[in-house]
N, C-alpha and C positions, 0 to 999 in steps of 0.2 A: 443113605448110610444105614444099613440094616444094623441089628445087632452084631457085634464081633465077638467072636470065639476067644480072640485074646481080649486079657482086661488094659487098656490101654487111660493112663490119668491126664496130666499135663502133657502132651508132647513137647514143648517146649523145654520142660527139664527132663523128659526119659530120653528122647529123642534130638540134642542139640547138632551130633554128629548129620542127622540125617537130611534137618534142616541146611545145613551149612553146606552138605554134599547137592541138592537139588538148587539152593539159592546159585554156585559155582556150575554145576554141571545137568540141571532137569532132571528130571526122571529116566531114568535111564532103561527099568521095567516097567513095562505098562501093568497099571493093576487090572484086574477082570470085573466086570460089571452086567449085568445080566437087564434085559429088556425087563420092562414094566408094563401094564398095562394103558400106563397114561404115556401118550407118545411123547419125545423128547424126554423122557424120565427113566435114569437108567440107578437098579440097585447094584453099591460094592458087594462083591464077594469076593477080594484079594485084593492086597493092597490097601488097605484103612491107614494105615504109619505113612505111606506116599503121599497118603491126599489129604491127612492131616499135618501134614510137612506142609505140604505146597499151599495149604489156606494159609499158613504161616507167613511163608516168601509175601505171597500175594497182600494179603492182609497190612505186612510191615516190610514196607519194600525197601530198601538201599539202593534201587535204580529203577529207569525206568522200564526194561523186561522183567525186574521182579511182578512191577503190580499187574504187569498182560501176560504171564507166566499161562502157559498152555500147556497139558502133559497128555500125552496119547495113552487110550485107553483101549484094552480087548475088549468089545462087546459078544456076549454068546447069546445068542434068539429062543433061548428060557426064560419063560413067564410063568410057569407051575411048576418050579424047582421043591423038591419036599423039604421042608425044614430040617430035618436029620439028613438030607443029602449034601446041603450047605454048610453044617457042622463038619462031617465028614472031611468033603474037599478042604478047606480051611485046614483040621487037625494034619494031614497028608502033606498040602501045602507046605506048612509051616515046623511040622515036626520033623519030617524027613528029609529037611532043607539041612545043610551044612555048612555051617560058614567054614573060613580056613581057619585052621589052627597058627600057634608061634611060629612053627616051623615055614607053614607057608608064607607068612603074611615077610616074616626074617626074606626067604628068595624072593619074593616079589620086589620088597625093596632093594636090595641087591642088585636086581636085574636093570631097574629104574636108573642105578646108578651107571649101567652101561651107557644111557641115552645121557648121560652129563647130566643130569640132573642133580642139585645141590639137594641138599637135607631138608631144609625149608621149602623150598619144589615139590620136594617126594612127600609129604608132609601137606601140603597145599592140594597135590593133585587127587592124595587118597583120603584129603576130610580127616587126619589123624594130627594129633600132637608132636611138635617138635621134638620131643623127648619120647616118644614113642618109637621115632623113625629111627634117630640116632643109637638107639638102646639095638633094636633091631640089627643093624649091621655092623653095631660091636659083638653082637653075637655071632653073625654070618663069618667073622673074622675070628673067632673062639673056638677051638676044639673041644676046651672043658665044657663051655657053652653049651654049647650044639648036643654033647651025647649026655647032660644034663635035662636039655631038651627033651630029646627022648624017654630018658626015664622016669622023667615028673610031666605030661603035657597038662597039667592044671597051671603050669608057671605061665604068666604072662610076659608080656615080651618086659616091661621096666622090670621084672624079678629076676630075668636073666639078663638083662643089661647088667643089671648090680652085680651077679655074678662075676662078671668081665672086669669089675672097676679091682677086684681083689684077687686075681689072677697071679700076679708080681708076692703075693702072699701068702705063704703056703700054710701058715697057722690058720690065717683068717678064713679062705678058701674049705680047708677042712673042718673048720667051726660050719659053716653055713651047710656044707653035704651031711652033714651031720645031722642037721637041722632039719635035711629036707627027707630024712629017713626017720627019723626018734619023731622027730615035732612039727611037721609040714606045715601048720596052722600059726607058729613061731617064726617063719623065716623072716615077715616084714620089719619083727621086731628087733632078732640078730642082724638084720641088715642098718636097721638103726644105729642100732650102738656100736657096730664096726666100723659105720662112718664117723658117727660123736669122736669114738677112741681113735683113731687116719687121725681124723683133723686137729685133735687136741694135739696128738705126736708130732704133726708138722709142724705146727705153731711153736711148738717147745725149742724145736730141735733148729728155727729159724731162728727164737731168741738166743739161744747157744752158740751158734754159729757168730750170732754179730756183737755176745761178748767176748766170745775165744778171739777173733778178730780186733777188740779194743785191749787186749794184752788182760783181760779179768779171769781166774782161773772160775771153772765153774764146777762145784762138785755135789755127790750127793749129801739129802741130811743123813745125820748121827741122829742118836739121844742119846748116848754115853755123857753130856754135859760139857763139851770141850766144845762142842760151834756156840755161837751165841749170834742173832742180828744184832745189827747196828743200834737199833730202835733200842735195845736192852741196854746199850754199855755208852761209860762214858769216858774219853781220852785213859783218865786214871784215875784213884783214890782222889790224889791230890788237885789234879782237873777235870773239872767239874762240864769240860764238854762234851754234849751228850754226841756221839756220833752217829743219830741217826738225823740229825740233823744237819750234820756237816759231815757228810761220807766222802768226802773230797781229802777230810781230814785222817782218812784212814788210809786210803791210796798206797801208803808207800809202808804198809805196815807185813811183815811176812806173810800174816793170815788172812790177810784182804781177799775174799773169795765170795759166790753169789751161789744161791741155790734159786733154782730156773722153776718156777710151779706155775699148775694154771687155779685162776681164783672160780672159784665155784660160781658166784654169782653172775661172773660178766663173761663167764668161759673165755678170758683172755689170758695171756703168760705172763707174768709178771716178773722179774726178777729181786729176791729179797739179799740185799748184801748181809756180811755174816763176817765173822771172824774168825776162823779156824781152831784156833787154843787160845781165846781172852784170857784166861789165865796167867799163861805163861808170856803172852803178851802185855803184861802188864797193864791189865783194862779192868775196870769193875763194874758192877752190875749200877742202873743208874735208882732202880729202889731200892738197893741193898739195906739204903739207912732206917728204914720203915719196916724192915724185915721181909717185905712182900716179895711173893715167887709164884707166878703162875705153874699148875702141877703139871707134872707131864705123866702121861698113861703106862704107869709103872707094871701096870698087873697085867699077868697073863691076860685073863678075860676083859681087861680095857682094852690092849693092843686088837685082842681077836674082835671086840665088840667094833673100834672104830675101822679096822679093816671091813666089816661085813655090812659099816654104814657108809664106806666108801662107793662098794660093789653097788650099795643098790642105789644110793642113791645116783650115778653113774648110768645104771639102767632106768631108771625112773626119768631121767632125762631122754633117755634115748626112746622110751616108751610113749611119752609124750610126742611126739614128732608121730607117730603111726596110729596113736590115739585122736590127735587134732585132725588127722586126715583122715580120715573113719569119720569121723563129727562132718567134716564137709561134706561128704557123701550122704551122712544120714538123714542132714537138712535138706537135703534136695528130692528127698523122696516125694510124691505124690500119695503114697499109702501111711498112714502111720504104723509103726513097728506095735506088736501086740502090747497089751497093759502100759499102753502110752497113758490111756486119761487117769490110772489108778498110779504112776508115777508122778504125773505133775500136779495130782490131787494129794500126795505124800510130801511131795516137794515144799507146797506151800505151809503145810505143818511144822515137818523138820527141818528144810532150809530155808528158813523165814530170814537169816542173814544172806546167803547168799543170792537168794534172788532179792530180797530190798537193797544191795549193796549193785549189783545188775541194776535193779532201775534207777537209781540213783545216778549208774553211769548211762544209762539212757541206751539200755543195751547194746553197747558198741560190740561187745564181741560178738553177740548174735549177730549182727548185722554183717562182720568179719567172716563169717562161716557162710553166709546167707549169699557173700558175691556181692554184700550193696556198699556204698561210701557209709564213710564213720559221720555219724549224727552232729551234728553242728548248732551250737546256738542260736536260736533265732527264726533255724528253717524248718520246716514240715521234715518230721522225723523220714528216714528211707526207707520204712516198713509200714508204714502207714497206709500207704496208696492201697499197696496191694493186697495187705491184710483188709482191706474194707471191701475189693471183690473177689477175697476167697471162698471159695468151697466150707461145708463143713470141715470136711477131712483137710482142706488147706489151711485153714483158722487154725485147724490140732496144730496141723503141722509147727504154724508159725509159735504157737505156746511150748511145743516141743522145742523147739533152737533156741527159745529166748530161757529154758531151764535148765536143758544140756550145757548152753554156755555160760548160764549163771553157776555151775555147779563145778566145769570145765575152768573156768578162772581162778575160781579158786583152790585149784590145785597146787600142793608143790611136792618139793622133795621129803616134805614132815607126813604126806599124806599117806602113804605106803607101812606108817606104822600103826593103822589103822583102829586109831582112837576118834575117828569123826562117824557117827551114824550115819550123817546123811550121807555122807560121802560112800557108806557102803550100798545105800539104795540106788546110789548112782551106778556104781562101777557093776552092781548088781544086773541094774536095766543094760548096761552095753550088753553084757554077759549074754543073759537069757535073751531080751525082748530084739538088742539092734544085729545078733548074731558077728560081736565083736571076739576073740580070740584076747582072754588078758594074757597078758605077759606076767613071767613068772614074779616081777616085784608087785605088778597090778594084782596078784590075786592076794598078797600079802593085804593089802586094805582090805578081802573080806575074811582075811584069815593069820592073823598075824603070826604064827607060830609056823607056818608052812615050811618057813627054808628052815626050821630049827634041826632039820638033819642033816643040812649042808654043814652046820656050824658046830664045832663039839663043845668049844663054850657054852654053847648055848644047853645042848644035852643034858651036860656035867651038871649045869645049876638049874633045870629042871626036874632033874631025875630025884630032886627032895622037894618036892612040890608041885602039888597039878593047879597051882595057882594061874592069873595072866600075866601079862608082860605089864610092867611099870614103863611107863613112856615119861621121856622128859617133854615139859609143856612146850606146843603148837606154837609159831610165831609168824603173824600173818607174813612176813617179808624176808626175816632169814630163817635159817636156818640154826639151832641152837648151838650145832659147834662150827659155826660159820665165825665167830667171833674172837675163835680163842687167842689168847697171847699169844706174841711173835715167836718165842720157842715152842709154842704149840701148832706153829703154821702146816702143818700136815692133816690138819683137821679142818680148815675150811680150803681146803690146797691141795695138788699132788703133783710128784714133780716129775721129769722127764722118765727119772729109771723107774719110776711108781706105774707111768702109764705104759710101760710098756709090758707088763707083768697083768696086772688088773683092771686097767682104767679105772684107778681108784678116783675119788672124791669129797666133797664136803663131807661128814660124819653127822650124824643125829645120837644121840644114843638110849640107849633100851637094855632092860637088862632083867630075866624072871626075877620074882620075886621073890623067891625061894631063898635064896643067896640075899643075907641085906649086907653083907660083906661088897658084896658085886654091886648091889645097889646102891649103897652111899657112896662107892670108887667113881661109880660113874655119874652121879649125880652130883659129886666134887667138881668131877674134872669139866662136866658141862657149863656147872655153874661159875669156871673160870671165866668164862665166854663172858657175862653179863657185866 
């Protein structure tokens, strides 16, 4: 094996497809290999990925033709080939080669499906993923698809598959062509979050369906002060039952109605009963007697503030899903991404919690990202083996995933308001070093003031101060208005006619400091939460 023109690391992780296509079906081009001076000794020049594939099969068989695995080879009867003429061939070779593009790869599959072949079949026969194939002749079956196709051919077949899932949607559809004109680099991201907002909507709209079905009206919230839940009120002045306890005991009451939301933590639908006019119903509040009232976001810039902590936090979830899949890819590299050692040399300084908090969990996420089983008591950790016959650059590697995903965990929805340092080195390194694409609530962690032009509240109470943003304090597990009182349930909540407008969600709240009018409203109403 002479030197190769390409830089080729682990075949086993660059190259899994190629292995798995020779283990099922050999070699199918013979590589070229040139005489040597020492007979029976022949030098590659084409083909090094085939014959490192195939030491692979060989080496780690699954049968018995893997480990006698034989691959026919072009000998040519050159023994004084010049070294610049082997570079040559090889750049020619391999630069001017073509694989198919979407479009083809989409009618090949198609075609397959004439011979009856199942999804899983076609998928089997061409070494591709089942969601690869599938995605492909939801396209072949697409017209939006297909002349999408054409005019971005950087889309891979799963980014027009997803096209295809929002077709039936003419909002969501023209979000994404939008995307793929203004922000090309953005689609994975929009595609996230128009599935997050799909699925949260159908969930809603399934719990809706099976109270309108048990005779419950279901309506949207107020804050005018005439809904109230259950949890708040009790039978009457004079009975002392609370009804959120006994909601069986409100049943037959005119205002007996639910508001349908999804709860931010467990992204499931919950339905919260409610009272329509407690008032006039003759109900009282069950802390009246103590004076206590949870506030509700009276002021302009509360309302605009927990709207704009809905959006992102909403996106911030949808972001995460294309962010953790980028992490998987990134740990599988053979190269480390540049200013990798000046990253996990930074890491150890300013995130001395997050990665002692990581080894403590005996870095199960890394191991999550890595492809291995979750570490077990008792047993020889699943990074161990291999990290002891790494490579230099494979040892980086493995110190890179166990940082990324120390750093990676402890993300959440509080993180986008971008009061954590280290969290900015991190999101920093996807940025520059692993050529990740932030999404626009990701770039708020290294810059918090970015959407402040989406927002005019936000404007308004900057434009008397070039101070920063006041952040309400970090909480490793919720969210700060994840908590709020039951008449505040719109703030760790939102509900069916919310998601259809915004994909609103849980709120955090923030507010320039300019405004301490702004800042103690919202620092009230957070501090309901606690």
């Amino acid at each position: 094996m002479k030197d190769n023109a390409r830089t080729i690391g682990d075949i086993k992780t660059e190259r899994p497809d190629l292995i798995e296509s020779i283990r099922q079906f050999g070699v199918l081009v013979p590589p070229i290999a040139n005489e040597t001076e020492t007979a029976g000794h022949f030098a590659a020049k084409d083909g090094f990925s085939r014959i490192l594939a195939s030491l692979v099969v060989c080496e780690e068989p699954e049968n018995d033709d893997d480990a006698n695995l034989e691959i026919p080879v072009i000998v040519t009867t050159s023994q004084n080939e010049e070294e610049w003429q082997r570079l040559r061939d090889q750049f020619i070779m391999n630069e001017l080669r073509k694989g198919y593009d979407s479009a083809d790869k989409a009618r090949i599959m198609e075609q397959f499906t004439l011979f009856g072949f199942s999804d899983e079949e076609i998928a089997r026969q061409l070494s591709l993923e089942s969601e690869q194939v599938k995605a492909g002749l939801a396209v072949q079956r697409s017209t939006t698809a297909k002349s999408l196709m054409t005019e971005h051919p950087q889309l891979d077949l799963l980014q027009l598959g997803a096209i295809t899932e929002f077709e039936d949607d003419e909002e969501a559809l023209a979000r994404l062509q939008d995307t793929l004109y203004d922000e090309p680099e953005q689609f994975d991201h929009e595609v996230a979050r128009l599935r997050l907002k799909r699925a949260e909507k159908e969930a809603l709209d399934q719990l809706t369906r099976e109270l309108i079905e048990q005779g419950i009206t279901v309506v949207a919230k107020t804050y005018d002060g005439a809904q109230a839940p259950l949890s708040r009120l009790k039978l009457s002045k004079s009975n002392p039952l609370e009804l959120g306890n006994s909601p069986e005991a409100h049943a037959d009451c005119p205002g007996h109605a639910a508001w349908v939301e999804t709860v931010w933590s467990s992204r499931e639908p919950r339905a919260t009963y409610i009272c329509q006019d407690w008032k006039a119903h003759g109900h009282a509040e069950t802390h009246s007697a103590n004076g206590s009232s949870a506030r509700q976001p009276k002021s302009d810039f509360e309302k605009a503030e927990l709207k704009r902590a809905r959006e992102n936090n909403a996106s911030w979830r949808a972001a995460e899903e294309v962010r953790r899949a980028k992490l998987a890819e990134i740990v599988q590299r053979s190269t480390p991404p540049k200013r990798t050692q000046q990253f996990i040399t930074t890491a150890m300084i300013e995130g001395t919690y997050e990665v002692g908090r990581a080894l403590d969990q005996k870095h199960a996420y890394a191991c999550e990202l890595l492809g291995l089983p979750k570490p077990a008591y008792g047993k020889k950790h699943p990074m161990l083996s291999k990290a002891r016959k790494a490579s230099a650059n494979g040892a980086l590697m493995f110190q890179l995933a166990m940082v990324l995903a120390a750093f990676e965990d402890r993300t959440s929805v509080q993180t986008w308001r971008g009061n954590d340092e280290a969290q900015k080195e991190y999101f920093s390194f996807l940025r520059d070093s692993c050529n990740y694409p932030l999404s626009a609530v990701e770039r708020l962690v290294l810059d918090p003031t970015e959407d402040f032009q989406r927002w005019p509240h936000l404007q308004e109470s900057a434009a008397s101060s070039d101070t920063d943003v006041a952040e309400t304090p970090a909480n490793d597990d919720d969210d700060p208005g994840s908590e709020l009182a039951a008449e505040h349930a719109d703030a760790d909540q939102f509900s069916a006619s919310e998601v259809n407008s915004d994909g609103s969600d849980a709120p955090t709240l923030s507010a320039p400091v300019s405004d301490s009018s702004n800042v103690d409203a919202a620092a009230e109403l957070a501090d309901s939460a606690a």
